[in-house]
C-alpha positions as CSV (number, residue, x, y, z in Angstrom):
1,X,13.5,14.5,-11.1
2,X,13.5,11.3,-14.2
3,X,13.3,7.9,-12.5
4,X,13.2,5.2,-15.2
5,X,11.3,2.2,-13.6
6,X,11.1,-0.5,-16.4
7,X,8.5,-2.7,-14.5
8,X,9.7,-5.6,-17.3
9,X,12.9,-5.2,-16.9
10,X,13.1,-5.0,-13.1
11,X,10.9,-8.6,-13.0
12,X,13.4,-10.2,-15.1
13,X,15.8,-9.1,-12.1
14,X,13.3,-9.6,-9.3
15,X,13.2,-13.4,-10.6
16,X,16.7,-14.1,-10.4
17,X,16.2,-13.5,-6.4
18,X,13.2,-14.9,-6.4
19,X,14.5,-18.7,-7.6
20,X,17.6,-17.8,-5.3
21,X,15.6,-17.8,-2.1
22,X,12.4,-19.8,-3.6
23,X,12.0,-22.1,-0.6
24,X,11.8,-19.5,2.0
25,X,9.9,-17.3,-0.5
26,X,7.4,-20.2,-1.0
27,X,7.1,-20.8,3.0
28,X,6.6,-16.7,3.9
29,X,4.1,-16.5,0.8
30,X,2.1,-19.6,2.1
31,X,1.7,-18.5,5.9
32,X,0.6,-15.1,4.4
33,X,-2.3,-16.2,2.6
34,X,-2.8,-19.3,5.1
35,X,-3.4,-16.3,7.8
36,X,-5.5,-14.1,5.2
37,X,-7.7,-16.9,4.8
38,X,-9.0,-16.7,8.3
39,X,-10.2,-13.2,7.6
40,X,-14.1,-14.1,7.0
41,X,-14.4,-17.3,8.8
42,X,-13.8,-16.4,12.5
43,X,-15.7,-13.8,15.6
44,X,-14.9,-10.5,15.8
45,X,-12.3,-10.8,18.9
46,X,-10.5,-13.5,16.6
47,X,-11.0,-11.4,13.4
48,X,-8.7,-8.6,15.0
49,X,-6.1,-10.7,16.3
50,X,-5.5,-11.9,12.4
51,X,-5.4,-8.7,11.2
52,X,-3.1,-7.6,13.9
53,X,-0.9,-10.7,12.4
54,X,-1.6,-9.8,9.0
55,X,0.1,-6.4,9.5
56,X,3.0,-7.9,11.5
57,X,3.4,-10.2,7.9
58,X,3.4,-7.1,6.0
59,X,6.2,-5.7,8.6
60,X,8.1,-9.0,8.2
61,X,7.8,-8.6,4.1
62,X,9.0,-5.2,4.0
63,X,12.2,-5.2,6.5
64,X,13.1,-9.0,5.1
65,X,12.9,-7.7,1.3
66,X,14.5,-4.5,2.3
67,X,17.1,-6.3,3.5
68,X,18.0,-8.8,0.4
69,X,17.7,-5.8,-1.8
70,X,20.3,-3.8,-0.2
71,X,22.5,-6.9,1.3
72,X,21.5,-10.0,-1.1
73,X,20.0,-11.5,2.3
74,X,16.8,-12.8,3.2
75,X,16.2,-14.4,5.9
76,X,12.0,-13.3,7.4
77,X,12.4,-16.5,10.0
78,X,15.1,-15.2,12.2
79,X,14.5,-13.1,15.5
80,X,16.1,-9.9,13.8
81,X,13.6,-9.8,11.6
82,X,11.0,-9.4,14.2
83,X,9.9,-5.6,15.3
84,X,9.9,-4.7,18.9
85,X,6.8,-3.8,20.4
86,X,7.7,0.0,19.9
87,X,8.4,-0.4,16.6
88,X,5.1,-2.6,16.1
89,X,2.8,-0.1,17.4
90,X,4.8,2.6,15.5
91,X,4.4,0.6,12.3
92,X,0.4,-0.3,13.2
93,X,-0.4,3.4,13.7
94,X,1.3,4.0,10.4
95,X,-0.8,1.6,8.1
96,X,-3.5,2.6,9.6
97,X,-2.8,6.4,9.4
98,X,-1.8,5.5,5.3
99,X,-4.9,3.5,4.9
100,X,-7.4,6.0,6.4
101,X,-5.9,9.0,4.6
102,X,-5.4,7.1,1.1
103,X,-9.1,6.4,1.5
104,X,-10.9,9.0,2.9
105,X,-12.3,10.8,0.1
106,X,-14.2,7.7,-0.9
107,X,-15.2,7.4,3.2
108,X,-16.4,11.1,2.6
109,X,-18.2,10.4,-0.4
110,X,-19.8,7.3,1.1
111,X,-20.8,9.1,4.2
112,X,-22.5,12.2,2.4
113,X,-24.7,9.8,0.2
114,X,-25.2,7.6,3.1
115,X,-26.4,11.5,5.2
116,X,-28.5,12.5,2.4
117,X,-30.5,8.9,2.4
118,X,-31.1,8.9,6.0
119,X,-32.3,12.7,6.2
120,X,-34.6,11.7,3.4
121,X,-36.3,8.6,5.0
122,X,-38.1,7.8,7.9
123,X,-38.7,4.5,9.6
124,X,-42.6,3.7,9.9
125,X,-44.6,0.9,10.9
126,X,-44.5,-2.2,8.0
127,X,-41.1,-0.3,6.4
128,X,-39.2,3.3,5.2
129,X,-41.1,5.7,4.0
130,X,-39.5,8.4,1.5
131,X,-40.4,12.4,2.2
132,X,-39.7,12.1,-1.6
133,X,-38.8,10.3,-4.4
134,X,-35.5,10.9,-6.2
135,X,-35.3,11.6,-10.1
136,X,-34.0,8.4,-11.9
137,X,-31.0,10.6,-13.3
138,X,-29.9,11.4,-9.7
139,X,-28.5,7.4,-9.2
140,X,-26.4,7.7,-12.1
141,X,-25.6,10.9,-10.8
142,X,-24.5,9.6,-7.2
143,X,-22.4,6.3,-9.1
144,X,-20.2,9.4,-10.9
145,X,-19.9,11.2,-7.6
146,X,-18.3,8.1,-5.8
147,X,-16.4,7.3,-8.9
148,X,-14.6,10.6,-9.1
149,X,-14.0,10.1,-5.1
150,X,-11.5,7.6,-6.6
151,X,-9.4,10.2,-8.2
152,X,-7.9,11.9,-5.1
153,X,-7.6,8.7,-3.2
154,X,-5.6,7.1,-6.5
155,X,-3.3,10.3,-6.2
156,X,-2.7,9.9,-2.4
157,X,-1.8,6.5,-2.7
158,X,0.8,7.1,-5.2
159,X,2.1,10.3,-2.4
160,X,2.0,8.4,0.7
161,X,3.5,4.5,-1.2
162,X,6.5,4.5,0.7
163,X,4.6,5.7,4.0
164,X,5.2,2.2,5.8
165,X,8.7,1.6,3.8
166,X,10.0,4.6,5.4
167,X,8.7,3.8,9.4
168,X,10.2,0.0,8.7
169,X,13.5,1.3,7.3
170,X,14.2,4.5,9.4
171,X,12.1,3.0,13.0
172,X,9.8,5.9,13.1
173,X,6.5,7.2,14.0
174,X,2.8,7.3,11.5
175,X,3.3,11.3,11.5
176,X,6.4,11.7,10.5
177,X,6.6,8.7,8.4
178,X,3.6,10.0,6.0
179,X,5.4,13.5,5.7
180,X,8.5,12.1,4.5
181,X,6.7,10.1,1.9
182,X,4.8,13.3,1.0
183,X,7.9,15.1,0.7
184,X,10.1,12.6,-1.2
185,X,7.3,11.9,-3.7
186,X,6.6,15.7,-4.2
187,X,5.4,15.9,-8.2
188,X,5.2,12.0,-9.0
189,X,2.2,10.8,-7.3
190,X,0.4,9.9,-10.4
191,X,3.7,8.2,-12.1
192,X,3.8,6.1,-8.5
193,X,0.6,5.3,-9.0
194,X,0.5,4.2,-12.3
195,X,3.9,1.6,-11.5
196,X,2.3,0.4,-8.2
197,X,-1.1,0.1,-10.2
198,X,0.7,-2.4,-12.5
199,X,2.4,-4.4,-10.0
200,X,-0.7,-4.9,-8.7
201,X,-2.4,-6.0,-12.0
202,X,0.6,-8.2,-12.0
203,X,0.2,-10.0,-8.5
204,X,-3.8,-10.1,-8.7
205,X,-3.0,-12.4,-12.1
206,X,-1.3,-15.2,-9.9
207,X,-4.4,-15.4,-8.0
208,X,-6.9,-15.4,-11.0
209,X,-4.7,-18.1,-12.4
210,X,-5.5,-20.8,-10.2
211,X,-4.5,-19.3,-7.3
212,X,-1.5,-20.8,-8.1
213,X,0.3,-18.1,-9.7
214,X,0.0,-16.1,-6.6
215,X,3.4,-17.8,-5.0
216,X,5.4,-16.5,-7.6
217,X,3.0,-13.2,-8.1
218,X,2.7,-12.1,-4.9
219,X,6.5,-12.3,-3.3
220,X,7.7,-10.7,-6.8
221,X,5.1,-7.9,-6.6
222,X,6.5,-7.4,-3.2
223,X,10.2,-7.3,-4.2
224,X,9.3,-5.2,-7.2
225,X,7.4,-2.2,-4.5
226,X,11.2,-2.1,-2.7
227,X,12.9,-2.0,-5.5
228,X,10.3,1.0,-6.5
229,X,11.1,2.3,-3.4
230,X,14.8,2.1,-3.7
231,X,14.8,3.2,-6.7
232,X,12.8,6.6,-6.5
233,X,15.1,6.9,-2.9
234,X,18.3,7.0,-4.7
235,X,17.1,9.0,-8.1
236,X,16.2,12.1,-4.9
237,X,19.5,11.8,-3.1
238,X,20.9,12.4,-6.7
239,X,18.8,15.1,-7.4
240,X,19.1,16.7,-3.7
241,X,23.3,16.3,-4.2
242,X,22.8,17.8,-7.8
243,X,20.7,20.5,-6.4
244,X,23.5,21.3,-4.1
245,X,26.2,21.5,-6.0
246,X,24.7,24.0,-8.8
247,X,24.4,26.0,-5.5
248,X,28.0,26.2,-4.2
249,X,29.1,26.7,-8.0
250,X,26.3,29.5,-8.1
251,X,27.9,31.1,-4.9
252,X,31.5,30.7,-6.5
């Protein structure tokens, strides 16, 4: 399957929207990072109740963006927008099932090197006391091991992208959501990847400049990953009617 993403070309596009609907842009972008600054300056109890209204944000962003893309309408205030509590809980199992999968072979490789320490050490009066003393070229060593832990978890991101695009979109469950994604992105995880990578670059330079930037940064970035997703959706449903047809003419 070709899908031709020009990242330039589809900000030149995500900007016309973007200074359509810049008010309630400005307002959505404002509460998000009004809430996300809360993160590191309240208890524990608190702490989860933010994130638990961070990921209802991130619900509100996708099914409000989805929604001008494919109808020119964007409206994340009104009570449509909103998920119910099924949906909610199906969308809060799925980011959680994307995160922990997208980052579990650097939770692997953390955990081993964090094993091998403890079995290694033992607590005595006045300190830690080390059965032995590891070679200087084993740290370097251990740095390399966690930085190839990155490799797989870069690839699985770029699989399982449109994870929580699919459970907003289609009202489903973590499970089923993360194999469609795996499915639909069969043989372009690392091209995925490497667009949401720059996106990213793209929305992390509004908040280095100033922190400013990030009002028109961050809601672009956000129309630019549906538009991805839209995109890479429609470029499948070609292929997959394609696919089909060389088959009928095959059986003729």
């Amino acid at each position: 399957m070709e899908l031709s993403f020009n990242i330039r070309v589809k900000i030149k596009e995500a900007w016309i929207l973007y200074k359509k609907y810049f008010g309630i842009f400005l307002l959505l972008t404002l509460l998000t990072i009004f809430i996300q600054s809360f993160n590191q300056k309240e208890s524990s109890s608190i702490s989860l109740l933010i994130q638990v209204i961070n990921i209802l944000l991130s619900y509100v962003w996708i099914r409000s963006v989805l929604g001008l893309i494919d109808h020119n309408k964007f409206n994340p205030f009104s009570k449509e927008i909103l998920p119910s509590l099924l949906q909610f809980w199906n969308y809060i199992k799925t980011t959680l099932l994307f995160f922990v999968l997208c980052f579990l072979p650097i939770i692997i490789a953390i955990f081993s090197f964090l094993v091998f320490i403890l079995v290694n050490i033992r607590i005595v009066p006045g300190g830690i006391e080390y059965y032995y003393l590891l070679p200087l070229y084993f740290y370097p060593a251990i740095c390399f091991f966690l930085i190839i832990s990155l490799v797989p978890s870069f690839y699985l991101l770029g699989r399982l992208i449109f994870t929580r695009y699919l459970c907003v979109e289609k009202n489903q469950g973590a499970v089923k959501s993360i194999k469609e994604s795996w499915d639909l992105t069969e043989g372009q995880g690392w091209y995925l990847f490497g667009k949401s990578f720059v996106i990213g670059l793209f929305v992390i330079l509004g908040f280095v400049a100033f922190f400013v930037g990030s009002i028109i940064t961050y809601p672009i970035g956000m129309i630019l990953l549906v538009m991805l997703y839209r995109s890479f959706k429609k470029a499948k449903e070609i292929k997959v009617n394609n696919d089909k047809l060389d088959l009928i003419t095959d059986l003729e």
